[in-house]
TIKEVEX-654204 format. One line per 2 residues: their letters; for each residue x, y, z of C-alpha. Coordinates in nm, 3 decimals, padded with zeros to 5 digits. Layout:
BEGIN
A	X,Y,Z | ...;
END
This chain:
BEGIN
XX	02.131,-00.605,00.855 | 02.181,-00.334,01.070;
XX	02.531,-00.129,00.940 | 02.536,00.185,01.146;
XX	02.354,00.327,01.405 | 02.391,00.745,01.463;
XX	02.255,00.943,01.758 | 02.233,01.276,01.844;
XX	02.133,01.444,02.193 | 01.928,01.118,02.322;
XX	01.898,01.202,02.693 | 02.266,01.139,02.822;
XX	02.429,01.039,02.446 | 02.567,01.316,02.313;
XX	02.652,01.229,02.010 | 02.708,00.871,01.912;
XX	02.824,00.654,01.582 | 02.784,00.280,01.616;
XX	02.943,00.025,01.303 | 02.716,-00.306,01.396;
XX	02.880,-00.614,01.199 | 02.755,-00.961,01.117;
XX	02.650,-01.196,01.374 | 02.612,-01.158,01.761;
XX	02.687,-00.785,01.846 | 02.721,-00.774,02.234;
XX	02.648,-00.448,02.433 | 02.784,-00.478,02.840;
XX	02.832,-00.178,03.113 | 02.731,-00.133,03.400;
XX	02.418,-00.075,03.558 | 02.223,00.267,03.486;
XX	02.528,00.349,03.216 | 02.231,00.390,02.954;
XX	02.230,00.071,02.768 | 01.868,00.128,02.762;
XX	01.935,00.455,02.602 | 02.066,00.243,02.296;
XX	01.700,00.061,02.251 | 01.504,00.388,02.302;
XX	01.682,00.572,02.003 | 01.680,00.300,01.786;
XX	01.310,00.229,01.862 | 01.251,00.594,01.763;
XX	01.481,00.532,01.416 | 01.211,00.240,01.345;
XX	00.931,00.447,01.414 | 00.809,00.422,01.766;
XX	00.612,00.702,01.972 | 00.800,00.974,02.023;
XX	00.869,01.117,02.372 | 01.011,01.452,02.450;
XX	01.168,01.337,02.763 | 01.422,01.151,02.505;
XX	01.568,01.517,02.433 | 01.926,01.552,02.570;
XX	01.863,01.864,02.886 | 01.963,02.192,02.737;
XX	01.940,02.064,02.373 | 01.619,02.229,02.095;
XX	01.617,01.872,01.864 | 01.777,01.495,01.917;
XX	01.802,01.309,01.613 | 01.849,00.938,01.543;
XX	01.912,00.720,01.190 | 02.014,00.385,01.104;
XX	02.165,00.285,00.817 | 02.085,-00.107,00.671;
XX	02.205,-00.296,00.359 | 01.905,-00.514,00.217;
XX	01.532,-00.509,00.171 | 01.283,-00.794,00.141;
XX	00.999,-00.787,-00.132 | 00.768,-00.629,00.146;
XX	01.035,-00.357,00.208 | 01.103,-00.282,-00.169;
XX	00.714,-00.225,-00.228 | 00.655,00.021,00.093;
XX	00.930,00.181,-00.089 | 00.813,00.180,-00.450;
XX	00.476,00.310,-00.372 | 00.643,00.676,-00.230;
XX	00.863,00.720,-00.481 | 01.190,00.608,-00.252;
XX	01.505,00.427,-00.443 | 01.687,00.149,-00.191;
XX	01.967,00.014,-00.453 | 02.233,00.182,-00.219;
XX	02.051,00.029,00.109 | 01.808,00.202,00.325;
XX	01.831,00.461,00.597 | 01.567,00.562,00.861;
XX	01.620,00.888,01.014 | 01.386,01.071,01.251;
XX	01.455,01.419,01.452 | 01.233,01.508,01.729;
XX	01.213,01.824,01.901 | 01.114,01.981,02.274;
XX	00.825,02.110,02.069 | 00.690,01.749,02.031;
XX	00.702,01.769,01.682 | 00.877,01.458,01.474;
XX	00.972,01.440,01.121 | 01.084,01.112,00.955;
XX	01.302,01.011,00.626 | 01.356,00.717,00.439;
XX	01.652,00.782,00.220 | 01.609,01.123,00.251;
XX	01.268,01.131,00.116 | 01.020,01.264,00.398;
XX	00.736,01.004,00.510 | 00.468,00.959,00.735;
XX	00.570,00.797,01.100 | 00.337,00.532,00.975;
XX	00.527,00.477,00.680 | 00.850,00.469,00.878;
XX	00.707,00.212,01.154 | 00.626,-00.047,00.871;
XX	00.980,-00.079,00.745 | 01.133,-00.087,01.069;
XX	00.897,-00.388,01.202 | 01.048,-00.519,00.853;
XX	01.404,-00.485,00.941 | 01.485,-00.511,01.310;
XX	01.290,-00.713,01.548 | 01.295,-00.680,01.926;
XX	01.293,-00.881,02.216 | 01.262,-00.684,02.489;
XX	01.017,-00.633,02.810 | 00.877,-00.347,02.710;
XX	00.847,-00.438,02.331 | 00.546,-00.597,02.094;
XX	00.787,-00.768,01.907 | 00.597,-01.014,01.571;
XX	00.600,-01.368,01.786 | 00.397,-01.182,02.033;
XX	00.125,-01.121,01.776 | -00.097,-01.436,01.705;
XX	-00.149,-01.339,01.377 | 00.190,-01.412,01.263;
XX	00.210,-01.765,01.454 | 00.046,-01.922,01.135;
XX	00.326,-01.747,00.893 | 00.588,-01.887,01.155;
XX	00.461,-02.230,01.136 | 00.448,-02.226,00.729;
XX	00.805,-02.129,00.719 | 00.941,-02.362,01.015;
XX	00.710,-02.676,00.766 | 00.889,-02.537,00.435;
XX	01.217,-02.551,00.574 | 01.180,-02.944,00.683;
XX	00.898,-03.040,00.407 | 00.958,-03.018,00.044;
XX	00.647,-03.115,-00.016 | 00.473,-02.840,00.207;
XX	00.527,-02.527,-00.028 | 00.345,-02.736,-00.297;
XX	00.079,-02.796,-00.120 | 00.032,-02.417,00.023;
XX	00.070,-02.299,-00.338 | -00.220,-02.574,-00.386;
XX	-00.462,-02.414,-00.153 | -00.410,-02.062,-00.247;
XX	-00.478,-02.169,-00.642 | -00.800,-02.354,-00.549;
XX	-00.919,-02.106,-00.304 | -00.919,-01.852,-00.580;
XX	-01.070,-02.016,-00.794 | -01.348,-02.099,-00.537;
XX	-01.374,-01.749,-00.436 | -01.442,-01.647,-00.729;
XX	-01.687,-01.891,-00.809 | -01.874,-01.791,-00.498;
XX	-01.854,-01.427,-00.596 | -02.017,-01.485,-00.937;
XX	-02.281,-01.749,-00.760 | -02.381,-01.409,-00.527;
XX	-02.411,-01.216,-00.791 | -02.609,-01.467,-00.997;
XX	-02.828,-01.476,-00.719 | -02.885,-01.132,-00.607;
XX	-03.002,-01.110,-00.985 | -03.301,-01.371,-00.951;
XX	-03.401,-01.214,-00.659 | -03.378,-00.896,-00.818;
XX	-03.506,-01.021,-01.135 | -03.915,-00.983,-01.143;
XX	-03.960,-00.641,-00.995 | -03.623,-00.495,-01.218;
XX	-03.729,-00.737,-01.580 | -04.044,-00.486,-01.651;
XX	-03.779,-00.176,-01.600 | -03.528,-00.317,-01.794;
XX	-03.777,-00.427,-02.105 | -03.901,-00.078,-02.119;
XX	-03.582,00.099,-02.128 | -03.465,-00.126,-02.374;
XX	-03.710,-00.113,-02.581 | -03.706,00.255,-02.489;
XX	-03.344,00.293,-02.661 | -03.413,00.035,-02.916;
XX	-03.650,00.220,-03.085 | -03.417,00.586,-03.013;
XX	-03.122,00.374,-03.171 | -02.857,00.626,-03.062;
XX	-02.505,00.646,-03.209 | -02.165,00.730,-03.119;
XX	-02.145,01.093,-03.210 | -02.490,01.142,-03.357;
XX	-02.544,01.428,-03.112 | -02.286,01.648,-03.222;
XX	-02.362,01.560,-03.550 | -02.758,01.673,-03.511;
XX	-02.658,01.950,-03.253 | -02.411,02.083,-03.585;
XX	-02.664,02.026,-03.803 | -02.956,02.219,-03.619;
XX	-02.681,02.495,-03.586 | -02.668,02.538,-03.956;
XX	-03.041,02.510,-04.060 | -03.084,02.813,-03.816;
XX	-02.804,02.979,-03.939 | -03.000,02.927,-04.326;
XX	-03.300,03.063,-04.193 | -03.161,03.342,-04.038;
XX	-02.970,03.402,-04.398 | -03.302,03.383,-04.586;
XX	-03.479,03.625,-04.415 | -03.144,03.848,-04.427;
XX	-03.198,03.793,-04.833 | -03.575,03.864,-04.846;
XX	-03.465,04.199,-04.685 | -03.209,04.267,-04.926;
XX	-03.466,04.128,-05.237 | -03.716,04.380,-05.114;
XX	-03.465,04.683,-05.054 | -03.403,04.671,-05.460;
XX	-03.811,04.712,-05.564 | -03.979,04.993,-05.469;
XX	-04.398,05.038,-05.541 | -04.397,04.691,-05.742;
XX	-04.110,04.863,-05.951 | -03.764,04.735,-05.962;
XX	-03.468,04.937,-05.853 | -03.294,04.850,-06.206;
XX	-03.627,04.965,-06.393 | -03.624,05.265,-06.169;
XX	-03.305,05.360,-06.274 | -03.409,05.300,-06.686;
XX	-03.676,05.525,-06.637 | -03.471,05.792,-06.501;
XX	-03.247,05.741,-06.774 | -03.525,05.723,-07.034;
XX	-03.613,06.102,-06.864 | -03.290,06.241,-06.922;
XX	-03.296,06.146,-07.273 | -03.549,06.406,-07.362;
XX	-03.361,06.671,-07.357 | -03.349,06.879,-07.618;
XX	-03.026,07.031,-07.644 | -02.786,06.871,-07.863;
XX	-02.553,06.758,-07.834 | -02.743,06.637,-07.503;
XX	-02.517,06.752,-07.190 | -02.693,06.424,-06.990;
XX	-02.513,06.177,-07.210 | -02.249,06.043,-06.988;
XX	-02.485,06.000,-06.669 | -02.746,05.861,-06.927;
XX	-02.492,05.564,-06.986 | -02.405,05.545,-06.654;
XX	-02.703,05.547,-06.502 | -02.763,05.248,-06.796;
XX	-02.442,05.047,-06.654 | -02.598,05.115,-06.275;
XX	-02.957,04.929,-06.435 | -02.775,04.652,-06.575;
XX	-02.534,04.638,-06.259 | -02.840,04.620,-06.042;
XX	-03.055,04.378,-06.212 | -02.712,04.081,-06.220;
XX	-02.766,04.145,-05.863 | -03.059,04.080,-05.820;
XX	-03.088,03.805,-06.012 | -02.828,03.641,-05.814;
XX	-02.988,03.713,-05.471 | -03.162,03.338,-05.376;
XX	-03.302,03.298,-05.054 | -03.194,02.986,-04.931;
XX	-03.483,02.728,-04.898 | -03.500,02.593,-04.526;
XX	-03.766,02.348,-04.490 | -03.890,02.411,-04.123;
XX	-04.030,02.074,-04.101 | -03.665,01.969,-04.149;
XX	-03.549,02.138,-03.851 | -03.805,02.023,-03.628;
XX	-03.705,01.665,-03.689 | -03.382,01.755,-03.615;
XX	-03.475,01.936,-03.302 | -03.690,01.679,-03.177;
XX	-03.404,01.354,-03.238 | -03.135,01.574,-03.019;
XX	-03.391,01.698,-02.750 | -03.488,01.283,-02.759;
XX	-03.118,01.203,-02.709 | -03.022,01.437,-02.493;
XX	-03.361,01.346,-02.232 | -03.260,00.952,-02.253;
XX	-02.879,01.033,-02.171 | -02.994,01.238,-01.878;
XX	-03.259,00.975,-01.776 | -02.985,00.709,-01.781;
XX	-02.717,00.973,-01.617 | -02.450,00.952,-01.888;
XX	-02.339,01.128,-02.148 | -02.560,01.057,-02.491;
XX	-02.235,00.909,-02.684 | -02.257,00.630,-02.379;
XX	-02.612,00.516,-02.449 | -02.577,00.271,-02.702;
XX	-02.311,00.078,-02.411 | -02.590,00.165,-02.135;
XX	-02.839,-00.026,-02.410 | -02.585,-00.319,-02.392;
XX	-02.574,-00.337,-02.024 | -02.940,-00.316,-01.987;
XX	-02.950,-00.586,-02.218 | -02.701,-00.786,-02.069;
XX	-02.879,-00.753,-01.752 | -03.204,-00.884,-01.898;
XX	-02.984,-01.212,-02.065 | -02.903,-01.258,-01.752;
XX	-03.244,-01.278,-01.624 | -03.380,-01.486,-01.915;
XX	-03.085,-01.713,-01.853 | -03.034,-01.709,-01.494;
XX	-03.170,-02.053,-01.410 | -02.922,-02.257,-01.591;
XX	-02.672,-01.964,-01.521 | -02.698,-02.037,-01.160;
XX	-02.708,-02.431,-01.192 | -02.368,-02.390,-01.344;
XX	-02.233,-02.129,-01.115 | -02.370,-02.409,-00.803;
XX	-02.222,-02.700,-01.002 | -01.878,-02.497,-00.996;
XX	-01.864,-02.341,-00.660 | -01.949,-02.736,-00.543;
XX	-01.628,-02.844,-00.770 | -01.386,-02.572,-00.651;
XX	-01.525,-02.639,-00.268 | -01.439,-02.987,-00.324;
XX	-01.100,-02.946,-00.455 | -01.004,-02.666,-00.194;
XX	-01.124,-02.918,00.072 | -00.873,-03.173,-00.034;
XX	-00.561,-02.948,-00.041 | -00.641,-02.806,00.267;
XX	-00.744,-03.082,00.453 | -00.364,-03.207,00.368;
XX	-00.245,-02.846,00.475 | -00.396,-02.939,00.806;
XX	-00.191,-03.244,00.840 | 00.136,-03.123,00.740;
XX	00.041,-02.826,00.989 | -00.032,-03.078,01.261;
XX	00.331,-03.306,01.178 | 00.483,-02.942,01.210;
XX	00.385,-02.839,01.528 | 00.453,-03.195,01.658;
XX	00.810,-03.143,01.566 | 00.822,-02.783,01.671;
XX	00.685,-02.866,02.022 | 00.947,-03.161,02.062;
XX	01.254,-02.951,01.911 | 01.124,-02.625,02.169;
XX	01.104,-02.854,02.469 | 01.438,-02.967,02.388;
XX	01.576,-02.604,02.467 | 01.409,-02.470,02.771;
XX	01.550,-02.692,03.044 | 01.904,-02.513,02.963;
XX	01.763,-02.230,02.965 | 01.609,-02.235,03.319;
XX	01.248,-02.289,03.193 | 01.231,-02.632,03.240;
XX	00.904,-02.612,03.407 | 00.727,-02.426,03.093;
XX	00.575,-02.618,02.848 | 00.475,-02.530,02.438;
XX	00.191,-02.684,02.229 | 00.099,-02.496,01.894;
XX	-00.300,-02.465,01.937 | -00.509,-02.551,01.550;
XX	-00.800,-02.451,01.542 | -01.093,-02.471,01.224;
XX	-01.076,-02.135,01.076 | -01.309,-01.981,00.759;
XX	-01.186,-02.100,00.456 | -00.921,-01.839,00.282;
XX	-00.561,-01.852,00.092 | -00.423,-02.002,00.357;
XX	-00.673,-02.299,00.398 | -00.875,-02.373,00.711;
XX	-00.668,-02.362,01.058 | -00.606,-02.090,01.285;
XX	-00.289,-02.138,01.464 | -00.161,-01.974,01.800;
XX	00.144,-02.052,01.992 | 00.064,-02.182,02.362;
XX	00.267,-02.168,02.651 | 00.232,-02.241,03.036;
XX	00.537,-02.212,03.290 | 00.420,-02.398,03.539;
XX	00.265,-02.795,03.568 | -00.065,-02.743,03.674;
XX	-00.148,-02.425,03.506 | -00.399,-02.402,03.213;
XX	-00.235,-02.337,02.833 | -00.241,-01.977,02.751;
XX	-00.191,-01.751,02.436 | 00.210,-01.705,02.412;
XX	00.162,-01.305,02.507 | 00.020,-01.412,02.825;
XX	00.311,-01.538,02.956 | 00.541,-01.353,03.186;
XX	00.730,-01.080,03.072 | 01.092,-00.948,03.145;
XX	01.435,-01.257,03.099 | 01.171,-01.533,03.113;
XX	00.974,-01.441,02.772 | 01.251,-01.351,02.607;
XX	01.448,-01.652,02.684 | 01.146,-01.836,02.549;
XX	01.157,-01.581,02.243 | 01.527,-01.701,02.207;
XX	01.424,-02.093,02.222 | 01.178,-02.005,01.959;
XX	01.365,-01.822,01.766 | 01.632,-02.104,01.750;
XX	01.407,-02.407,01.666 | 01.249,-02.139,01.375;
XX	01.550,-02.036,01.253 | 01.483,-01.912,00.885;
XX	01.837,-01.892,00.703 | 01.649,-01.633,00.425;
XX	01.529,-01.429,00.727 | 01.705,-01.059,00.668;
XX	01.583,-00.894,01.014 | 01.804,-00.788,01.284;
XX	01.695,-00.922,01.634 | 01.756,-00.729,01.937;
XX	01.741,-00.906,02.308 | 01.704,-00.752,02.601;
XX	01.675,-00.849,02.961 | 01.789,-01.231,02.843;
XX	01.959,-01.290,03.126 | 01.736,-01.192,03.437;
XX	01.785,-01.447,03.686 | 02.019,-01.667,03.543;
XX	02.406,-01.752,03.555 | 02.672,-02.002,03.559;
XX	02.541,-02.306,03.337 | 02.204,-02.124,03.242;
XX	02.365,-01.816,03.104 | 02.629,-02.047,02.913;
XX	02.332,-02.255,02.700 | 02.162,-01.855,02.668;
XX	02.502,-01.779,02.526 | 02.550,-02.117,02.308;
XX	02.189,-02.024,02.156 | 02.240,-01.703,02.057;
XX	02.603,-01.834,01.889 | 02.428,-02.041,01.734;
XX	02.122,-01.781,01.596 | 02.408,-01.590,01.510;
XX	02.499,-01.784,01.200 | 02.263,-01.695,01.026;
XX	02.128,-01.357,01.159 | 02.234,-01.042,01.289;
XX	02.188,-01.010,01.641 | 02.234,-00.668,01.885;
XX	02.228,-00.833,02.267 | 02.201,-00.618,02.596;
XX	02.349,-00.824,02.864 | 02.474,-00.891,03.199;
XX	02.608,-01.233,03.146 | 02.989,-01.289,03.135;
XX	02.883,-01.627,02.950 | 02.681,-01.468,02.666;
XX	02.930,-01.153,02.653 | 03.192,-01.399,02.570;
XX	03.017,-01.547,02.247 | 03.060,-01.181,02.114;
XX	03.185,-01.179,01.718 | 03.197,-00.799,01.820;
XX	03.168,-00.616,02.145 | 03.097,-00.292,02.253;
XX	03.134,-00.112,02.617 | 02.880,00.153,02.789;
XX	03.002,00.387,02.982 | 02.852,00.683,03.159;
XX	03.127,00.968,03.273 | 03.065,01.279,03.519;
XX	03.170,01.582,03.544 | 03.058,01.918,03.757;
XX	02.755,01.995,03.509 | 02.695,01.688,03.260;
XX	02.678,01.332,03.266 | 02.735,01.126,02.937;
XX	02.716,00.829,02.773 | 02.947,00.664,02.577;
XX	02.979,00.325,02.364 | 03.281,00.185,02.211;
XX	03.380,-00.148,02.075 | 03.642,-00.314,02.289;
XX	03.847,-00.631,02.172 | 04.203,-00.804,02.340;
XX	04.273,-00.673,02.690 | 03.968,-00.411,02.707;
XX	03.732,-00.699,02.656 | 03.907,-00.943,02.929;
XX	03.862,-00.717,03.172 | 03.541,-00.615,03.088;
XX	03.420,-00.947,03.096 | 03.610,-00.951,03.435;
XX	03.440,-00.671,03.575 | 03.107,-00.861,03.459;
XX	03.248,-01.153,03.715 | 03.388,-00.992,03.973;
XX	03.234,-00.638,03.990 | 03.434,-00.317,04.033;
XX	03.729,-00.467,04.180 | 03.903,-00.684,03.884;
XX	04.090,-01.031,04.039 | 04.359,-01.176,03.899;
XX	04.115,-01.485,03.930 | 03.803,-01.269,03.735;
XX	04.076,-01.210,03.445 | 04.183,-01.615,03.412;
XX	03.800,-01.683,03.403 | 03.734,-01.418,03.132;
XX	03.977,-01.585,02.872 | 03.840,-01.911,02.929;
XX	03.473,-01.772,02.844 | 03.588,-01.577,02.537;
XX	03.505,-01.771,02.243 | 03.502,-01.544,01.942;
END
């Protein structure tokens, strides 16, 4: 339901604050006061194109929002996937500016126009001449037909549910019978490719992590060789002319030694040079070269250079090949098997077809008792409301099989005896549609529907009796929905459960509009004014009490 409507600087509004209640919210003034003004802002608030020309003269930015209090499950998951939070209600606001750039918000949160559009054709629905309002698209006539079956079938959302169930499950037998045969097709020219690359990998055998595992490895048999050669170096650093360094170092000592002088002056570097021998010689005997077998390494070498070529033949990474080995050989089952494969997919896909066929076929016939009923009940309501010469007929038509069974269904309407059946946007625009849009709306009156509906130009050419039953209808719509009406009608303006005035006021410079919401003597003669035009009788006044009803 529509709760507030705010607008600022919208060609002659200057600033504006409108508290819409429950049921039929009436809008009167007279004519060129701006009650279109009123549609063209809230239009923008829902997300329609934006025109600069809707600026208010002298003004940088006009701004618009509407405030509602409920969201559907189509609402709530626009919402949910940017992020936006609607426990406290929802409210669209949009600024546009003589630049002709528009921004848009949805609770504050800033969103596409796009985004904006498809919750407003989710909360307010329009009848007007200028507007594509959801009747007017055939592809919600089926939708409307469901609901108007539900409401007088209990039976009929079984059934639906039926169809959808089956058609799954047919769908997705098809699916797998398409697949199962775009692999025999496939099947000679790929089973020689497949065999070899499985066989191929077979015979590799790669594991999960093996390539690390070698790649570490190879890393620290190099590293070993390196070491060994290091060691050699160091071995060959401590021998000198066959001789080692420790026996070097003896024989220098053994030199010394021969000194005659005693006591010998040598004797401490003699033992020294002793302790540097023995010191030398524990060295080198535990200097090892480590012992890298290079034929080691080259099996190594050549497993990870094998991996590493099959995972970049098969385009994955090598801990992935033993699942590409799986697939591959999945694929080739599939081929060995795909004769009985297929005679069971066929078997299934004729099952499922069979079943679908049955719950749709009886879809079709509660479709067809439906728009029996709905062509009788709409028939019933255009003589009062002067379209006596129109007639409705619900067109069902075979359609490809989906989750909503086999028919195609359009709405058909002609206005005059004589005239061929045409698509219900066809017909004439202006009062006449959407007094037609009213009778439909009436006979498919969904108590769960949330939407506000907006009419405009009801009540072209019509008055007195017509513009009563117009009035009586929308009462009636009422009960159930929120409606905003633009009118000229004394009849319908008296069916008002609130009411609100236009009025446009001059002075030297600026001309404004303003709206208010008028009850006891303010509405009387409103409704007067309606009747007897500028000059309010005594006569207009008696007349408006006796069409005030709420």
């Amino acid at each position: 339901m529509l709760n507030n409507l705010y607008i600022s600087n919208i060609v002659l509004i200057e600033k504006l604050n409108l508290q819409f209640g429950n049921g039929l919210n009436i809008m009167t003034g007279e004519t060129g006061a701006g009650k279109s003004i009123l549609l063209d802002a809230l239009s923008l608030a829902l997300g329609a194109r934006s025109d600069t020309g809707l600026i208010r003269s002298g003004c940088d930015m006009a701004t618009v929002s509407a405030e509602f209090d409920c969201a559907n499950d189509n609402i709530k998951n626009i919402l949910d996937e940017n992020g936006i939070d609607c426990d406290d209600g929802i409210i669209l606001r949009r600024n546009l500016s003589t630049d002709g750039k528009s921004k848009a918000w949805i609770n504050d949160v800033p969103v596409s126009i796009k985004t904006l559009k498809q919750i407003g054709d989710e909360l307010v629905e329009i009848h007007g001449q200028f507007e594509n309002h959801s009747l007017l698209d055939a592809t919600t006539h089926l939708t409307s037909l469901d609901e108007y079956a539900g409401l007088y079938n209990s039976e009929f959302k079984d059934v639906l549910n039926h169809v959808r169930a089956s058609y799954n499950d047919l769908h997705a037998s098809q699916k797998r019978l398409k697949e199962l045969t775009e692999i025999l097709e496939k099947s000679e020219s790929e089973r020689e490719f497949l065999e070899h690359n499985v066989n191929e990998l077979r015979k590799l055998n790669p594991q999960p992590g093996e390539e690390e595992e070698l790649a570490n490895t190879r890393a620290a048999m190099m590293d070993a060789e390196k070491n060994a050669g290091i060691l050699n170096d160091a071995i060959e650093a401590l021998k000198n002319n066959g001789n080692s360094l420790d026996e070097q170092i003896c024989s220098v000592a053994h030199i010394l030694e021969r000194v005659k002088t005693d006591p010998n002056p040598y004797a401490d570097a003699i033992d020294k040079l002793y302790d540097a021998a023995n010191t030398v010689a524990e060295i080198g005997e535990q200097i090892h070269p480590e012992n890298t077998n290079i034929e080691d390494i080259d099996s190594i070498e050549e497993r990870l250079f094998a991996i590493r070529a099959a995972a970049r033949k098969h385009r994955c990474s090598a801990d992935e090949l033993p699942n590409k080995l799986a697939d591959m050989e999945n694929q080739l089952n599939a081929i060995d098997n795909s004769d009985a494969e297929l005679k069971k997919s066929r078997a299934d896909v004729e099952k499922y077809t069979k079943v679908f066929n049955e719950h749709a076929n009886k879809l079709s016939e509660l479709r067809r008792n439906a728009s029996d009923n709905l062509r009788k009940q709409i028939l019933k309501e255009l003589p009062d409301l002067k379209l006596g010469s129109a007639d409705f007929m619900v067109d069902i038509q075979n359609a490809e099989p989906s989750a909503n069974g086999t028919d195609n269904v359009v709405f058909m309407i002609k206005t005059n005896p004589g005239t061929p059946f045409a698509p219900l946007h066809k017909i004439a625009s202006g009062g006449e549609l959407s007094r037609f849009m009213l009778a439909l709306r009436v006979v498919l009156n969904n108590p769960n529907n949330k939407k506000a509906i907006v009419f405009d130009e009801l009540d072209t050419g019509i008055s007195g009796a017509t513009a009563a039953a117009v009035g009586a209808r929308l009462n009636k719509l009422a009960q159930n929905e929120q409606l905003l009406v633009i009118t000229h009608s004394a009849q319908v303006a008296g069916f008002a459960d609130k009411h609100f005035k236009i009025s446009k006021q001059s002075d030297n410079d600026t001309t404004t509009t303003t709206v208010n919401e008028i009850s006891g003597d303010d509405r009387i003669n409103e409704i007067a004014r309606i009747i007897s035009g500028a000059t309010i009788t005594e006569e207009s006044i008696a007349t408006a009490k006796t069409l005030i009803k709420n």
